[in-house]
C-alpha positions as CSV (number, residue, x, y, z in Angstrom):
1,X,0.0,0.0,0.0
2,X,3.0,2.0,0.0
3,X,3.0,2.9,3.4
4,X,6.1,2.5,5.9
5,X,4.8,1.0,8.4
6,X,6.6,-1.3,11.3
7,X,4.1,-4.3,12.2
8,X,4.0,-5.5,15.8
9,X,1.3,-8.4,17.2
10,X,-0.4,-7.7,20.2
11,X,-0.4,-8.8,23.6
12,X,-3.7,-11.3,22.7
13,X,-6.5,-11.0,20.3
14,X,-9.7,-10.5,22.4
15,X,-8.4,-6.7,23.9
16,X,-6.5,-5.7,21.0
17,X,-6.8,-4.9,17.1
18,X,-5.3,-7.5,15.4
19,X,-2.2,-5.1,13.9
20,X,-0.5,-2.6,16.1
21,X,1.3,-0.5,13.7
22,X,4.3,2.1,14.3
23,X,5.2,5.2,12.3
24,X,7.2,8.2,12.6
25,X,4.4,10.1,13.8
26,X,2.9,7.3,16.7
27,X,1.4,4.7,16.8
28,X,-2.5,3.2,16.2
29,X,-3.9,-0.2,15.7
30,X,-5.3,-2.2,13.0
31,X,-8.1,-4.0,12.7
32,X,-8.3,-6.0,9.5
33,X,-10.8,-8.0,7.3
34,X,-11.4,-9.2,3.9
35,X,-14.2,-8.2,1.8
36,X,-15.3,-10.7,-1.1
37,X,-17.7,-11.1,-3.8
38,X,-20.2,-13.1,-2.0
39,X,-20.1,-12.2,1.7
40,X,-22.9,-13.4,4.0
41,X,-22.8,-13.6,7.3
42,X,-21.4,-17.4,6.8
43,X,-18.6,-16.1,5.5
44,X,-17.5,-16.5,1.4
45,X,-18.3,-19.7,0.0
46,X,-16.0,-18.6,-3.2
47,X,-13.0,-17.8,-0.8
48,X,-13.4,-21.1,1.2
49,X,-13.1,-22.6,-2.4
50,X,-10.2,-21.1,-3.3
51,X,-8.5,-21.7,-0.1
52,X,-9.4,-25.8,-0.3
53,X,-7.7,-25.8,-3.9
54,X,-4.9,-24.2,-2.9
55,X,-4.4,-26.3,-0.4
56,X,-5.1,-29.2,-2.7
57,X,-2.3,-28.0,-5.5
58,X,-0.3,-27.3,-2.1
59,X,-0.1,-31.4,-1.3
60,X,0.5,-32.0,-4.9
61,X,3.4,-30.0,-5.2
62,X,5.0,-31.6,-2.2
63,X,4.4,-35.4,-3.7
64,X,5.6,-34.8,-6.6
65,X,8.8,-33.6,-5.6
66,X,9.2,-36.3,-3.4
67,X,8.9,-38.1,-6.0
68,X,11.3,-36.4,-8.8
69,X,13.8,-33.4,-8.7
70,X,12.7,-31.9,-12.4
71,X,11.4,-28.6,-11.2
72,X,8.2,-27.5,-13.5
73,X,5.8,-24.5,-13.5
74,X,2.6,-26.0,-13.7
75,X,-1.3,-24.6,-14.2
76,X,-4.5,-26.2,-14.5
77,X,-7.8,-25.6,-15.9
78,X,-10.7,-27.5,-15.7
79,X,-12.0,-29.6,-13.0
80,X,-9.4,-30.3,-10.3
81,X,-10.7,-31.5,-7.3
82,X,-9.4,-34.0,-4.3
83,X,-10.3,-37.4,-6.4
84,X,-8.4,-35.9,-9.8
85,X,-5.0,-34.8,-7.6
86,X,-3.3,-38.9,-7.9
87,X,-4.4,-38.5,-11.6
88,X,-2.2,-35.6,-12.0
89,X,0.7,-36.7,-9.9
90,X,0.7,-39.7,-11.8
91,X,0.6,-37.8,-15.4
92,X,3.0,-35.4,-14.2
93,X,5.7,-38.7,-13.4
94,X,5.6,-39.8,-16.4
95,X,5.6,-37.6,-19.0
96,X,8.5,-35.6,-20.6
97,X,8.5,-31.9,-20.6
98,X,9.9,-29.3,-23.0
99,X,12.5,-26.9,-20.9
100,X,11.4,-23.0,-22.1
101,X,8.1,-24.0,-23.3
102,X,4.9,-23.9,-22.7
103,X,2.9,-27.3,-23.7
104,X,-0.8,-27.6,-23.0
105,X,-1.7,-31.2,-22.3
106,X,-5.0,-32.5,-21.7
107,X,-6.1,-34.8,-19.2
108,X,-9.4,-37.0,-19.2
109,X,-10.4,-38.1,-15.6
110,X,-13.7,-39.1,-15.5
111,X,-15.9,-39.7,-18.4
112,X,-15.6,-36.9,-20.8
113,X,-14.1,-34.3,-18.5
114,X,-11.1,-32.8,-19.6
115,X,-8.5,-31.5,-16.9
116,X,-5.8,-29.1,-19.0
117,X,-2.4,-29.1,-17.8
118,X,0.2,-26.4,-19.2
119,X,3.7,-27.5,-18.0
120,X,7.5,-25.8,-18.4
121,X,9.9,-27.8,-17.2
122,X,12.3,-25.6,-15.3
123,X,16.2,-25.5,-15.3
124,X,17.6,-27.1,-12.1
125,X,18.1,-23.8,-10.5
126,X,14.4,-23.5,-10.0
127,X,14.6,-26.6,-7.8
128,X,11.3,-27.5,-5.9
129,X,9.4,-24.6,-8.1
130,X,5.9,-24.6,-6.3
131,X,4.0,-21.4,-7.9
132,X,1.8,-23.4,-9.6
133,X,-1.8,-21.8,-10.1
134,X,-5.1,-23.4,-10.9
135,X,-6.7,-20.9,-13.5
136,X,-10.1,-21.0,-13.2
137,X,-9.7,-19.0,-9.8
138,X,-8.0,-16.1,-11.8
139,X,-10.7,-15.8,-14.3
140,X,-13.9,-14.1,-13.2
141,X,-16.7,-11.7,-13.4
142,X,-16.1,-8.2,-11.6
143,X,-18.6,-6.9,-8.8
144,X,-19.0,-3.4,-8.6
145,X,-19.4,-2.2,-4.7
146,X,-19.8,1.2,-3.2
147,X,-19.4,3.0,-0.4
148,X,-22.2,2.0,1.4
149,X,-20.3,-1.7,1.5
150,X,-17.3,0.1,3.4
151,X,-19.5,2.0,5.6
152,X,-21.5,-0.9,6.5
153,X,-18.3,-2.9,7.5
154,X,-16.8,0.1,9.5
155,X,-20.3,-0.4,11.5
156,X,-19.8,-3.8,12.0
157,X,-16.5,-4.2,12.9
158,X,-16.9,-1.0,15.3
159,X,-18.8,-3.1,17.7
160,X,-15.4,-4.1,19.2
161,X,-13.7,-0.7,19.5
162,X,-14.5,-0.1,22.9
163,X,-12.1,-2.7,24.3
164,X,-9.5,-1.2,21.6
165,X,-9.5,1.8,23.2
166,X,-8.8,0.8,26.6
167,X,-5.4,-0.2,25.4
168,X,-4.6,2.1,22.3
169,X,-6.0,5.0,21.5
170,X,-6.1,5.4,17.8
171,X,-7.5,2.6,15.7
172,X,-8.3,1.5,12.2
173,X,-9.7,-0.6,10.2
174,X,-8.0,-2.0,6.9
175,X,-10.3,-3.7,4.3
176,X,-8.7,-5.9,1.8
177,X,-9.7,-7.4,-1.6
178,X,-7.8,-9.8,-3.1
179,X,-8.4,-8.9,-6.8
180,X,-6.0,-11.8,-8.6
181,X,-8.5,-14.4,-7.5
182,X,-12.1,-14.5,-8.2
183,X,-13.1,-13.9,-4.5
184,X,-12.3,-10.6,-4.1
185,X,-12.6,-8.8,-7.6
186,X,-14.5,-6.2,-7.0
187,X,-14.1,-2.7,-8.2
188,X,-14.9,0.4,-6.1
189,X,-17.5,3.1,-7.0
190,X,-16.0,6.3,-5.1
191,X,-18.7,8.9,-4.9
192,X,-19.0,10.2,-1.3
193,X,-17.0,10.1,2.2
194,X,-18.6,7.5,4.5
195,X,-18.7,7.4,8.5
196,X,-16.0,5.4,9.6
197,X,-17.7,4.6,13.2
198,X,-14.5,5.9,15.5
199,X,-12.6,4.5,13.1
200,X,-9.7,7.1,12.6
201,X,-9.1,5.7,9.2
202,X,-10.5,3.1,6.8
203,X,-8.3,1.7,4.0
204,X,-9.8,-0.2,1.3
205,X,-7.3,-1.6,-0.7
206,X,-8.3,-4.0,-4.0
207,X,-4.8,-5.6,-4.5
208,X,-2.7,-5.1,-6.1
209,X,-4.3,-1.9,-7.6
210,X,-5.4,0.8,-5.1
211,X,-6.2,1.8,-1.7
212,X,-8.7,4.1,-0.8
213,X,-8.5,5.9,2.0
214,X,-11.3,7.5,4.3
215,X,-10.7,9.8,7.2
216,X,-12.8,10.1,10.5
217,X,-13.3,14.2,9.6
């Protein structure tokens, strides 16, 4: 966000914020939350997915280089789910890959489902290369929001600032939106200040593009 900021975490998370952050001018907490494209009060179903396939290409990463030491940047589109992972890993063992280049293979799993692989097989410097990226999550719709969203959340999360204060006396409240996965790509339509609840500051900030700042006037 392009601030300097020096990060601290505090004593324990029921009396504090869940940042405390230092600057040349003092020091104030942070409370911080995400905001994505389908929040209910359960909580995001799409971010929930997201997190279970990135935990999924997570384990198959680390068995396949238990397996082999050819280091390979690999992405996948199309259904990829806990059943298809040994499918993969096995594909992935033993097949030959083009150092430099970019080969899209394609994968039948079950039935007429087709799983695409694209695979570069790595110089041995990259050893145990693990950015790999299922697609699907990167390509989505965008939600417009407005400030009525922010507001709303700056209510919500407000409900705690009376502990907060009892220990530090400036707090605020960072919003985040991950914008390069599906979850959180959103785009913000500015149009009015908001009240920010005691908040000194809210920060929206749709990564990696912009933060938007409102100030407790």
């Amino acid at each position: 966000m392009g601030y300097n900021w020096k990060v601290e975490i505090p004593p324990d998370e029921r009396n504090w914020p869940d940042l405390l952050i230092h600057t040349s001018r003092g020091s104030f907490g942070l409370e911080v939350c995400g905001l994505y494209i389908d929040d209910n009060r359960k909580g995001s179903s799409a971010r929930r997915g997201e997190s279970f396939r990135q935990k999924l290409l997570k384990e198959l990463t680390v068995n396949y280089y238990s397996k082999t030491d050819i280091p390979i940047f690999l992405k996948i589109k199309g259904p990829f789910a806990k059943e298809t992972t040994s499918a993969i890993l096995d594909y992935l063992l033993v097949t030959d890959f083009q150092e430099w280049k970019t080969v899209e293979h394609d994968l039948t799993i079950h039935g007429d489902k087709t799983t695409k692989l694209f695979i570069e097989r790595l110089p041995r410097s990259f050893a145990n290369y693990n950015r790999w990226i299922y697609m699907d999550d990167r390509i989505g719709w965008v939600k417009r929001i407005r400030d009525d969203d922010i507001e709303n959340i700056a209510r919500d999360k407000s409900l705690n600032l009376h502990k907060y204060k009892k220990n530090i006396n400036k707090v605020s409240l960072l919003i985040v939106s991950n914008r390069i996965n599906n979850s959180g790509r959103l785009l913000l339509d500015k149009h009015r200040k908001i009240n920010t609840y005691a908040f000194n500051k809210v920060f929206y900030y749709m990564h990696p593009l912009e933060a938007v700042v409102y100030k407790n006037d």
